[in-house]
N, C-alpha and C positions, 0 to 999 in steps of 0.2 A: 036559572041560567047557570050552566058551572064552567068555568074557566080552565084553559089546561096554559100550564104554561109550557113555552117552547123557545129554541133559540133566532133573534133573525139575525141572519149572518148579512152584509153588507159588504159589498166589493165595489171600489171606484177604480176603475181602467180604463187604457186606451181603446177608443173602439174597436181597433183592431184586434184586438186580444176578442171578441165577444166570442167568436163560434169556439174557440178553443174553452175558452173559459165554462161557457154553457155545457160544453159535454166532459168539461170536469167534474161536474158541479152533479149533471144526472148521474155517470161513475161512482160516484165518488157518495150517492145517496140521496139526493136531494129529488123530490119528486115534482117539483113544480120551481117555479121562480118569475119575478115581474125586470124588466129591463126597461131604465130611462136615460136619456141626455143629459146631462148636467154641464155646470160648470162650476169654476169657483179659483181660491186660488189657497197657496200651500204655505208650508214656513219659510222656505227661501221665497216666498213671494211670485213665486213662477204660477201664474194661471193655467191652469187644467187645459185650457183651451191652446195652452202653446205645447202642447206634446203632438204627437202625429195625431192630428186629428182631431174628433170631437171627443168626448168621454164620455163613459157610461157609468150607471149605479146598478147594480146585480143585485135584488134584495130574493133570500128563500129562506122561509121557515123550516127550519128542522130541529129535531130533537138534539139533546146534548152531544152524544157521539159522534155524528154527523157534521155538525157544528167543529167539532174539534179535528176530525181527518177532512175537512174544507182547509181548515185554518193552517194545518200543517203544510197541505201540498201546497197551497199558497205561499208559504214562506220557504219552503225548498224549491218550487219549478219556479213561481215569477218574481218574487222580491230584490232577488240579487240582478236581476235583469231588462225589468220593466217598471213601467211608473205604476206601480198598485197600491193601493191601501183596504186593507181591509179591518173588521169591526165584529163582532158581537154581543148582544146583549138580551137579556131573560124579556119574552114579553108574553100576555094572557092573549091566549085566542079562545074565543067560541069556537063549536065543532071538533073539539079537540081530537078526536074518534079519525080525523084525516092525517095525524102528525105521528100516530103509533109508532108506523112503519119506516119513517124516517124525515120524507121532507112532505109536504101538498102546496096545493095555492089558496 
């Protein structure tokens, strides 16, 4: 079995941001991604749950490049203006033949 590694980039947001968010994210490279509800709560202590609405977690594999022009337009379109936080970190997937081109599921 051989391992490829790959980036998972991680984005917690306001629901409302989802459809914007998702068609940054295929834009922008990413060829698949999983969407859940979360909750939780932050450094000033504000829980996730008191912003408009419910929150989501954005999780998509992609290669390194990818990973890095997510992260960017992240921090120029929504940081200065929305509750976002975003993340990534190196992980091994099986199948790796699906991550070449940029992102899969």
């Amino acid at each position: 079995m051989e391992l490829t590694t790959v980036k998972l980039v991680t984005i917690i947001a306001e629901a409302v941001l989802e459809d914007r968010l998702l068609h940054d994210l295929r834009h922008l490279g990413a060829r698949g991604y999983t969407v859940g509800t979360v909750r939780g709560e932050g450094t000033r202590g504000i829980h996730a749950s008191e912003w408009e609405g419910k929150s989501l977690r954005i999780e998509t594999l992609v290669n390194a490049e990818v990973a890095e022009k997510i992260l960017q337009h992240l921090a120029t379109a929504y940081f200065p203006h929305f509750a976002v936080i975003a993340y990534a970190m190196d992980v091994q997937v099986v199948r790796g033949a699906k991550f070449k081109g940029g992102g899969g599921r």
